[in-house]
MIFI-900056 format. One record per residue: residue in three letters; z, x, y of N, C-alpha, C in turn; residue number from 1. Coordinates in Angstrom, 3 decimals, decimal comma. Example, Ala and Ser with C-alpha at 12.3 -4.5 7.8 and 13.67 -1.06 7.14 Angstrom:
2
+------+----------+----------+----------+----------+----------+----------+----------+----------+----------+-----+
! type !      n_z !      n_x !      n_y !     ca_z !     ca_x !     ca_y !      c_z !      c_x !      c_y ! seq !
+------+----------+----------+----------+----------+----------+----------+----------+----------+----------+-----+
!  ALA !    7,800 !   13,190 !   -5,690 !    7,800 !   12,300 !   -4,500 !    7,800 !   13,200 !   -3,300 !   1 !
!  SER !    7,080 !   12,850 !   -2,250 !    7,140 !   13,670 !   -1,060 !    7,870 !   12,900 !    0,030 !   2 !
+------+----------+----------+----------+----------+----------+----------+----------+----------+----------+-----+
This chain:
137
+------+----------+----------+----------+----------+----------+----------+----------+----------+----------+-----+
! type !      n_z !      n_x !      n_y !     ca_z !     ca_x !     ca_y !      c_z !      c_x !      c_y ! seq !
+------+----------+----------+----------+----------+----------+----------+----------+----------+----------+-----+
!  UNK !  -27,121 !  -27,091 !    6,985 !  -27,882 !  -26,298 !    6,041 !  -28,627 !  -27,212 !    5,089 !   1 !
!  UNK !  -29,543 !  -27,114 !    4,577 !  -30,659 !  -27,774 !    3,671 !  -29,939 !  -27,392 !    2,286 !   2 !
!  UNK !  -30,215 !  -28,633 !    1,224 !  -29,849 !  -28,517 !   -0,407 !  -30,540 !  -26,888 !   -0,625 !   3 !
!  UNK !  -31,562 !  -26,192 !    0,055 !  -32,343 !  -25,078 !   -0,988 !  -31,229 !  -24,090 !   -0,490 !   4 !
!  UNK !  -30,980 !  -24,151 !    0,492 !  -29,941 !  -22,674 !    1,478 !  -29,253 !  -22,999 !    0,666 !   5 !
!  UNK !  -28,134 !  -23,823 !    0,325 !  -26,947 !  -23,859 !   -0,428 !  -27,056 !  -23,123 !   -1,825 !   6 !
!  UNK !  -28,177 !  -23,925 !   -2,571 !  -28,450 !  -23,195 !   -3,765 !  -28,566 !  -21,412 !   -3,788 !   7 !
!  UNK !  -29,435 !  -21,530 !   -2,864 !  -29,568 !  -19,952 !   -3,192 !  -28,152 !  -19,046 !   -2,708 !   8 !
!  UNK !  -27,791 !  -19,538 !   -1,920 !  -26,748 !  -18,794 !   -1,347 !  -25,315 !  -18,300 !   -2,646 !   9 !
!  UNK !  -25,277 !  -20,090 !   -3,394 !  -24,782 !  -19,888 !   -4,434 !  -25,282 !  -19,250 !   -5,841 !  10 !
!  UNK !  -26,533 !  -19,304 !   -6,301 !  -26,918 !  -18,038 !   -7,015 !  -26,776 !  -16,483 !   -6,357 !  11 !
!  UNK !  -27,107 !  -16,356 !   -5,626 !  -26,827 !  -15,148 !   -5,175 !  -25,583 !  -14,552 !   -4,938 !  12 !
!  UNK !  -24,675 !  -15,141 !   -5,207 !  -23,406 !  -14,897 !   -5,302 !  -23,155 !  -14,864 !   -6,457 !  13 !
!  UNK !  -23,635 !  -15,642 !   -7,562 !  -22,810 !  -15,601 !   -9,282 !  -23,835 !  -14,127 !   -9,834 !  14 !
!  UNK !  -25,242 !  -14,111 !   -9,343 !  -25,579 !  -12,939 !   -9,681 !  -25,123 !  -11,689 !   -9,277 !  15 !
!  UNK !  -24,734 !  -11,325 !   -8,082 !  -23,989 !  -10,352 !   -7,161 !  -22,614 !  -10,477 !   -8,579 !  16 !
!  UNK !  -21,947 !  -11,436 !   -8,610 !  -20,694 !  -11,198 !   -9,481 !  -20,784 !  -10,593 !  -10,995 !  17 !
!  UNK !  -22,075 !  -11,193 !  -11,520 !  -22,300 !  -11,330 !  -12,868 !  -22,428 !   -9,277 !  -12,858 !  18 !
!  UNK !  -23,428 !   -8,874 !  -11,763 !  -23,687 !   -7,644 !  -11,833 !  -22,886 !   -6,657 !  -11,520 !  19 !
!  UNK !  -21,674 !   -7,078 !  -10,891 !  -20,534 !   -6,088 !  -10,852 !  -19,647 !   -6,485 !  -12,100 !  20 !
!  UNK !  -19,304 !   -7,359 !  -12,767 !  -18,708 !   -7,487 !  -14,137 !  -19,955 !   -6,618 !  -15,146 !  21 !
!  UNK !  -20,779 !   -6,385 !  -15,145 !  -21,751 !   -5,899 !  -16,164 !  -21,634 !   -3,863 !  -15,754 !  22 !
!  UNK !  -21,300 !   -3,310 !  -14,519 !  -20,664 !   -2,463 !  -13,837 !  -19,629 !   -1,980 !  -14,473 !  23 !
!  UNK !  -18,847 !   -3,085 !  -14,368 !  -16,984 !   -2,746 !  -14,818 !  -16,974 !   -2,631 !  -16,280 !  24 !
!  UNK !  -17,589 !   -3,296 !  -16,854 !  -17,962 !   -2,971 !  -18,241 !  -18,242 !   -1,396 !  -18,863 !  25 !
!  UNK !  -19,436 !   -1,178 !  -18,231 !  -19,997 !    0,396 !  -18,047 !  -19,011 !    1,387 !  -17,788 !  26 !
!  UNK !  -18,530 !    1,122 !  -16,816 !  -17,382 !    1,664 !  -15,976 !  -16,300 !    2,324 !  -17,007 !  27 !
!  UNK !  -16,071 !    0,840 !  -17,974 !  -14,831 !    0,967 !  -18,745 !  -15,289 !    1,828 !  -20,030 !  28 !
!  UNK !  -16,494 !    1,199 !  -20,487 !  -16,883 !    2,207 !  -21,662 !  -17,118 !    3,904 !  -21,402 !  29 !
!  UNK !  -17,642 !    3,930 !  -20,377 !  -17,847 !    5,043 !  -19,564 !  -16,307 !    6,149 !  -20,105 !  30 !
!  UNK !  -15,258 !    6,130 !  -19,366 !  -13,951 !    6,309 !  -19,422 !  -13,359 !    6,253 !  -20,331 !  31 !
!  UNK !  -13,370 !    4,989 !  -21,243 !  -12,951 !    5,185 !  -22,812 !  -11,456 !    4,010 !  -22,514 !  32 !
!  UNK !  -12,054 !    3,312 !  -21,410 !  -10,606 !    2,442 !  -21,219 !  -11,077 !    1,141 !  -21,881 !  33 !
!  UNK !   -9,666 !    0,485 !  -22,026 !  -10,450 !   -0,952 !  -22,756 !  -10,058 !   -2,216 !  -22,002 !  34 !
!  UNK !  -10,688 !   -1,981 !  -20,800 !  -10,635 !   -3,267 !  -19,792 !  -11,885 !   -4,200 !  -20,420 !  35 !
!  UNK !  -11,450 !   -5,345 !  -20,761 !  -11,987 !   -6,235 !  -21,795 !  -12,996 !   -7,148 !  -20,398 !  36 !
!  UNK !  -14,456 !   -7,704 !  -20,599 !  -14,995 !   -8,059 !  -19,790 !  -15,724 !   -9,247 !  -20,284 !  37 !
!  UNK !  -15,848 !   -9,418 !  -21,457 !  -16,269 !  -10,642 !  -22,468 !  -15,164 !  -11,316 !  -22,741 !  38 !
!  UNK !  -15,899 !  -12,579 !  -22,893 !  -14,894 !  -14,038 !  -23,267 !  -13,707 !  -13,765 !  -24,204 !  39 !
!  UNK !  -12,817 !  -14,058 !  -24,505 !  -11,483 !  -13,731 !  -25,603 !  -12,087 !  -14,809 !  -26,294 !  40 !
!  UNK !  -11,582 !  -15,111 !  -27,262 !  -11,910 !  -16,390 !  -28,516 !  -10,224 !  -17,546 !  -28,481 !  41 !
!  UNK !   -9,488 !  -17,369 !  -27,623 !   -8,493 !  -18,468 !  -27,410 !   -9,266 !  -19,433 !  -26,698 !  42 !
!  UNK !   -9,074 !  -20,839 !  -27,196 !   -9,609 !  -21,786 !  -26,361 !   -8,372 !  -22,548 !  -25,418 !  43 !
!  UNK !   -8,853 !  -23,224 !  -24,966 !   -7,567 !  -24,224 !  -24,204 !   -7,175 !  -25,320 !  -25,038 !  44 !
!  UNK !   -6,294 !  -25,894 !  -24,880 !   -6,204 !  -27,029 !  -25,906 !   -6,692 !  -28,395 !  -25,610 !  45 !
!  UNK !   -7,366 !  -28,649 !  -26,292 !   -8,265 !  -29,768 !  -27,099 !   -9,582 !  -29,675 !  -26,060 !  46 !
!  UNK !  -10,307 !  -28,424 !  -25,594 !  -11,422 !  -28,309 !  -25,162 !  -12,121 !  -26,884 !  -26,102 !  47 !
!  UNK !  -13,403 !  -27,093 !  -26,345 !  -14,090 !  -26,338 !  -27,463 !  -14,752 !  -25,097 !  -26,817 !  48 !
!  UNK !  -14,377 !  -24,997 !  -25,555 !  -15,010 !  -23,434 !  -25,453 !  -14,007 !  -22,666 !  -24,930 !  49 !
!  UNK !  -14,593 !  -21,217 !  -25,254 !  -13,527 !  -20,083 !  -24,734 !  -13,439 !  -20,274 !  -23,332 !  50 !
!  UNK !  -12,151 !  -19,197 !  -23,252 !  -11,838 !  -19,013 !  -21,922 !  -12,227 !  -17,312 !  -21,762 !  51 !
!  UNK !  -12,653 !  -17,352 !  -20,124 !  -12,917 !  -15,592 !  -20,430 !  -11,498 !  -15,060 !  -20,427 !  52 !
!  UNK !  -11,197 !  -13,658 !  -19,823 !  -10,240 !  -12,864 !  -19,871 !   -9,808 !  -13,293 !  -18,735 !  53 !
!  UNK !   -8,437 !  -12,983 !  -18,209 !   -8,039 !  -13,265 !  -16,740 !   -8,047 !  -11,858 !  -16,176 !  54 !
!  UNK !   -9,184 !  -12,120 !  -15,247 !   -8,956 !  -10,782 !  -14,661 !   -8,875 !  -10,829 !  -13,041 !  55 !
!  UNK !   -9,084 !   -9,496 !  -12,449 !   -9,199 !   -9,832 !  -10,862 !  -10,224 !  -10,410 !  -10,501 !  56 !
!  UNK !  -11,300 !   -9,669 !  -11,223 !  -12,477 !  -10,714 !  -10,821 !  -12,851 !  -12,032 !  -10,863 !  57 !
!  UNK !  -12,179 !  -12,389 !  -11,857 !  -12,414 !  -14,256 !  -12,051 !  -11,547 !  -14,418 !  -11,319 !  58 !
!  UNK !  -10,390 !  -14,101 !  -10,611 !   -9,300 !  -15,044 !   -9,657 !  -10,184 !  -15,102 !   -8,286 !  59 !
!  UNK !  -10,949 !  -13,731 !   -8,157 !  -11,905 !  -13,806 !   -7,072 !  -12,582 !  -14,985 !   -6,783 !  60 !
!  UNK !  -13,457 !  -14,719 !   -7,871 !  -14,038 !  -15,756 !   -8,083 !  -14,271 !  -16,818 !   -8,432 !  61 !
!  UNK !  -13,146 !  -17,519 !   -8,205 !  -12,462 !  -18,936 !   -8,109 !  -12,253 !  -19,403 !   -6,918 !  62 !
!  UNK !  -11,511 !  -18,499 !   -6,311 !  -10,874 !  -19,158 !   -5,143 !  -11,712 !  -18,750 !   -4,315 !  63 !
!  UNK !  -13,270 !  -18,404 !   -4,251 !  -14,521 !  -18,020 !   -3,665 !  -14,792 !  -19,561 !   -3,788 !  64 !
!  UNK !  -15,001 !  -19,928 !   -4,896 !  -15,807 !  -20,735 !   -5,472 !  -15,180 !  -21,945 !   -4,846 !  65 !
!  UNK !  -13,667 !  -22,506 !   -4,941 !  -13,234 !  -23,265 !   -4,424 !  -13,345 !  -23,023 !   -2,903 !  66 !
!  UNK !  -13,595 !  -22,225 !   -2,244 !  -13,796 !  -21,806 !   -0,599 !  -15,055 !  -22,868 !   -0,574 !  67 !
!  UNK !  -15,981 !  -22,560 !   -1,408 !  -17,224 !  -22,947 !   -0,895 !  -17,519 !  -24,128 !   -1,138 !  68 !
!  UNK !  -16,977 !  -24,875 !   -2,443 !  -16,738 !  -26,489 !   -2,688 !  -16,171 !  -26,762 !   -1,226 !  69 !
!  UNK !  -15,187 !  -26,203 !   -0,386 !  -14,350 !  -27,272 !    0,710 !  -15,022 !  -26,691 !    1,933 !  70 !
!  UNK !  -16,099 !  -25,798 !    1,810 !  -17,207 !  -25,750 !    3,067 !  -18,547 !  -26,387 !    2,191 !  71 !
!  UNK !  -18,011 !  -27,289 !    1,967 !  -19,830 !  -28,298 !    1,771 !  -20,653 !  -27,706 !    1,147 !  72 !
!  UNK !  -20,513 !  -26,034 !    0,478 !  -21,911 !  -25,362 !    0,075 !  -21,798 !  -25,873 !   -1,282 !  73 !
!  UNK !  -21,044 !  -26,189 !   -2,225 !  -21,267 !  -26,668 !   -3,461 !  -20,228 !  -27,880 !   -3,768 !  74 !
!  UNK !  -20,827 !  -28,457 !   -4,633 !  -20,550 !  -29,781 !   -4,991 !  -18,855 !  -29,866 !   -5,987 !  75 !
!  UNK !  -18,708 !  -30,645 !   -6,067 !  -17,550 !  -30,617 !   -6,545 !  -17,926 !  -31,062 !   -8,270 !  76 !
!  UNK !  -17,644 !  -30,082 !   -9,249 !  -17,799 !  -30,394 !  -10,877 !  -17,153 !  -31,936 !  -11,148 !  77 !
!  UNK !  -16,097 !  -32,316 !  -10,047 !  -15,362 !  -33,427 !  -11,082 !  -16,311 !  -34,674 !  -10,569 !  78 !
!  UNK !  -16,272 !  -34,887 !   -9,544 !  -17,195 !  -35,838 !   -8,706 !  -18,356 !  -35,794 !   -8,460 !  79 !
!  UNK !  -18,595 !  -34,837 !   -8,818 !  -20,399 !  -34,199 !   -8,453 !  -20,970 !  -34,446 !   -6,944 !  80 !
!  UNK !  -19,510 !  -34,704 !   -5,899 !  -19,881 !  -34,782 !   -4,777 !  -19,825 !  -33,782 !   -3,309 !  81 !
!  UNK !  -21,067 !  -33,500 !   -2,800 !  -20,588 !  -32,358 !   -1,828 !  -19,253 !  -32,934 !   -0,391 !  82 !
!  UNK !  -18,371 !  -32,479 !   -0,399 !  -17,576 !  -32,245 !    0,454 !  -16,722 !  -31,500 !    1,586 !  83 !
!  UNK !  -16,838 !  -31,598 !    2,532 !  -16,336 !  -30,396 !    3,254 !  -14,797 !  -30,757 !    3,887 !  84 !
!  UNK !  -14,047 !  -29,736 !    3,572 !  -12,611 !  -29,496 !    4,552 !  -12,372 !  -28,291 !    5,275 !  85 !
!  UNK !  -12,894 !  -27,781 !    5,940 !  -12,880 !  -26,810 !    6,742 !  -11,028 !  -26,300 !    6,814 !  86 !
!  UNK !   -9,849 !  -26,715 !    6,779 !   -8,393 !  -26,645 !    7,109 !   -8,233 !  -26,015 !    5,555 !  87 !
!  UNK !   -8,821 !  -26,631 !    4,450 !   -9,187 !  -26,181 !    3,134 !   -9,379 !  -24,973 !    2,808 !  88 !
!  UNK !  -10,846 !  -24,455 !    3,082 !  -11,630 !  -23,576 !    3,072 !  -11,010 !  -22,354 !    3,713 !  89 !
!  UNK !  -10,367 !  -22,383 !    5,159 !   -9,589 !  -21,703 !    5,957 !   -8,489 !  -20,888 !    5,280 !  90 !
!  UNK !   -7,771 !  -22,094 !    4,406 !   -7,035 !  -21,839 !    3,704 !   -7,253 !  -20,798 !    2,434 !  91 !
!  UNK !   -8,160 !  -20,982 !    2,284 !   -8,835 !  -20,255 !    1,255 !   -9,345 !  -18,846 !    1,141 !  92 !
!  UNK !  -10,199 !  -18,713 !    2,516 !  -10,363 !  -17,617 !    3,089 !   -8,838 !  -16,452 !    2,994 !  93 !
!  UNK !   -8,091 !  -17,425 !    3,686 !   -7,013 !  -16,690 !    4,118 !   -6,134 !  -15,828 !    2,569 !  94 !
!  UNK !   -6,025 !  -16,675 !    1,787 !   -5,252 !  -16,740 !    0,278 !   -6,287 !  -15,046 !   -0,250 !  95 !
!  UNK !   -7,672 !  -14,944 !    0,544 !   -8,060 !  -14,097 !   -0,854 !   -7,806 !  -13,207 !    0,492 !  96 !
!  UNK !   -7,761 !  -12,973 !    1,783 !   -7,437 !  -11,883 !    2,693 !   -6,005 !  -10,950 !    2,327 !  97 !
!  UNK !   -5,411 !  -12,338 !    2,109 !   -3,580 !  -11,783 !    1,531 !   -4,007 !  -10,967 !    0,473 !  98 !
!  UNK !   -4,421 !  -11,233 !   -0,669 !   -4,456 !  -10,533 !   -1,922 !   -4,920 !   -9,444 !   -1,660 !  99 !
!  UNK !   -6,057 !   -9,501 !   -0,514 !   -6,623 !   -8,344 !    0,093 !   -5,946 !   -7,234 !    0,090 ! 100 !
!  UNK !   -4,836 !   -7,646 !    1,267 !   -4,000 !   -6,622 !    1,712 !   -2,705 !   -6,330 !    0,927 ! 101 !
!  UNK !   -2,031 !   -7,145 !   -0,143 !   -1,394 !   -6,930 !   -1,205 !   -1,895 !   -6,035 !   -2,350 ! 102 !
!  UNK !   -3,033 !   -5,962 !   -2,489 !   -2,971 !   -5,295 !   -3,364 !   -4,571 !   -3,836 !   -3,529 ! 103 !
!  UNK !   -4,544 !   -3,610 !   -1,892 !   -4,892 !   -2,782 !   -1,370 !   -4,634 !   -1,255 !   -1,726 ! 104 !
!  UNK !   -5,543 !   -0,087 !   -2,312 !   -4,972 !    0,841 !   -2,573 !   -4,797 !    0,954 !   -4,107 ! 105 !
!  UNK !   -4,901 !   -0,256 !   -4,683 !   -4,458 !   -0,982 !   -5,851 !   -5,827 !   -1,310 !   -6,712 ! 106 !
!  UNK !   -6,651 !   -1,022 !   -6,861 !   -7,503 !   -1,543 !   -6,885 !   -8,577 !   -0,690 !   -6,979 ! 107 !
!  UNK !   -9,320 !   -0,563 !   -8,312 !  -10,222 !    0,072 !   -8,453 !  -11,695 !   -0,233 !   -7,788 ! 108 !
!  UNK !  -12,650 !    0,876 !   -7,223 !  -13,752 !    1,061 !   -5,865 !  -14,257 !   -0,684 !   -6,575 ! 109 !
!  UNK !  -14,928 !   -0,873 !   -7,589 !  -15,936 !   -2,259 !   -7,503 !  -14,660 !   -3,349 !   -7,611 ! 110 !
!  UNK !  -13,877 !   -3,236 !   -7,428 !  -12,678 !   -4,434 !   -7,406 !  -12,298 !   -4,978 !   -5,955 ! 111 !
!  UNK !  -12,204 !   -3,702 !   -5,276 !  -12,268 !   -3,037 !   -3,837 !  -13,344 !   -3,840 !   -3,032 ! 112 !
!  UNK !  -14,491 !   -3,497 !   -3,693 !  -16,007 !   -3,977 !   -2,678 !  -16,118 !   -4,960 !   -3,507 ! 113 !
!  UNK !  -15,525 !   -5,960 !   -3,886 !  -15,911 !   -7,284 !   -4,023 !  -15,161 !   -8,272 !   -3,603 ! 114 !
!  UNK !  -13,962 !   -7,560 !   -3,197 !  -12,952 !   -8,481 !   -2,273 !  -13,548 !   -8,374 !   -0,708 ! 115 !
!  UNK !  -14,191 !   -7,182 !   -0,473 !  -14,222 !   -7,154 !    1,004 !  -15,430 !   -7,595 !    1,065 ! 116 !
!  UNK !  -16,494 !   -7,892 !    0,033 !  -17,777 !   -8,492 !    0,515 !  -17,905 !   -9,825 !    0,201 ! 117 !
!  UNK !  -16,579 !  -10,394 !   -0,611 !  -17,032 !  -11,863 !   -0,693 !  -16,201 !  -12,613 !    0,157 ! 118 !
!  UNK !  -15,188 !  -11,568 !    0,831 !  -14,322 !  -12,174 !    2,151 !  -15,230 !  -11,959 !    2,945 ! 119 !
!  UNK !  -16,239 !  -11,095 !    3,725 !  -16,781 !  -11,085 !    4,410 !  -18,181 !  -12,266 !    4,777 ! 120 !
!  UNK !  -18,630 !  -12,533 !    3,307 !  -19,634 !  -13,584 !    2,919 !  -19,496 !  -14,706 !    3,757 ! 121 !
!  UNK !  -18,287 !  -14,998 !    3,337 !  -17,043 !  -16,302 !    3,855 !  -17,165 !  -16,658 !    4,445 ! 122 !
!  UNK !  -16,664 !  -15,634 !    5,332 !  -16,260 !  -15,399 !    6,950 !  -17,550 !  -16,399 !    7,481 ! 123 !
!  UNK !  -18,491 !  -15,413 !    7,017 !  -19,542 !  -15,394 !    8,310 !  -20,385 !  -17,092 !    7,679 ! 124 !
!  UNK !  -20,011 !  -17,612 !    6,442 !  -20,391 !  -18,867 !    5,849 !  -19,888 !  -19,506 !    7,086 ! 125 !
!  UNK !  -18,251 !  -19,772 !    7,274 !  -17,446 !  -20,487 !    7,646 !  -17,695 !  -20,522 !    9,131 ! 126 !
!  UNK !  -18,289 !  -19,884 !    9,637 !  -18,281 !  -19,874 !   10,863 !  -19,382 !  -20,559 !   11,006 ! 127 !
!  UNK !  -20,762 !  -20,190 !   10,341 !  -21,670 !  -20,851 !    9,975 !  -21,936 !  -22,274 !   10,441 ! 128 !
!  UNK !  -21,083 !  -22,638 !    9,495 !  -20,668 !  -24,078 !    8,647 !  -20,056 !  -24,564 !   10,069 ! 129 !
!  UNK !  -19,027 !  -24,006 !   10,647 !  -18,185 !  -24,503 !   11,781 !  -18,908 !  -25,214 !   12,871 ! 130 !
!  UNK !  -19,806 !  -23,892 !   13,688 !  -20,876 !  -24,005 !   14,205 !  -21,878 !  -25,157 !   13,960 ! 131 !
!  UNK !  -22,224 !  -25,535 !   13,075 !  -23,297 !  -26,433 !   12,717 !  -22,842 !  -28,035 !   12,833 ! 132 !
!  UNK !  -21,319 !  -28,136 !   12,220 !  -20,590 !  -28,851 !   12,473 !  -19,920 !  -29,452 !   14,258 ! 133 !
!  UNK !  -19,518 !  -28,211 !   15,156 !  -19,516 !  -28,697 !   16,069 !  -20,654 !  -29,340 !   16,643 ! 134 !
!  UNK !  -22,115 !  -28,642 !   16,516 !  -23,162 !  -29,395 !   17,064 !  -23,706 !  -30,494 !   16,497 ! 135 !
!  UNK !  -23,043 !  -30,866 !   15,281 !  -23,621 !  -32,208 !   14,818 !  -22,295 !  -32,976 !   15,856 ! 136 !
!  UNK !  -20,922 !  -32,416 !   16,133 !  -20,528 !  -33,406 !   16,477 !  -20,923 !  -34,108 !   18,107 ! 137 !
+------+----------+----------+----------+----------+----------+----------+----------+----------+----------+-----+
């Protein structure tokens, strides 16, 4: 894949996220519930910015995020270097399938369709990625 595919692939994913957290928000005011969707004001210790809320969606979207650092699509923050582990990534895939099915039923509709569309994203990345990989080899 080319540096521009990667990029976009990865904006289009934090926007897809950003716009279902801006959803759940609505959602919550909507209802009168107080599922909190903005940053809390606790910081971590001895680093100066907030942390957001822990929710389902940020665990999502982590271990998305780490999927796609260990399929080569984004760079790694500490090293600033792109890397791929496919046994990684696999792994990764798999971790948000479990949660999938753990907590299935469980799970309110945009909580629902963002597990099954950013597992699905994945999927079809990873195979992608696989593919491209066997023929380079």
């Amino acid at each position: 894949m080319s540096d521009d595919k990667k990029i976009i692939i990865d904006e289009d994913w934090k926007s897809q996220v950003q716009a279902e957290m801006e959803a759940l928000k609505h959602e919550a005011e909507d209802t009168g519930t107080s599922s909190e969707v903005t940053p809390n004001s606790a910081s971590a210790p001895g680093v100066g910015q907030s942390m957001p809320p822990a929710t389902f969606e940020i665990l999502i979207t982590s271990l998305a995020t780490e999927a796609l650092m260990a399929m080569g699509q984004v760079p790694n923050p500490i090293t600033g270097k792109t890397e791929a582990n496919r046994g990684q990534a696999q792994y990764l895939i798999d971790m948000l399938d479990m949660l999938r099915q753990k907590t299935k039923g469980n799970l309110a509709p945009a909580e629902d369709d963002l597990i099954e569309n950013v597992l699905h994203q994945l999927r079809m990345l990873f195979v992608t990625v696989a593919a491209n990989a066997a023929a380079g080899s």
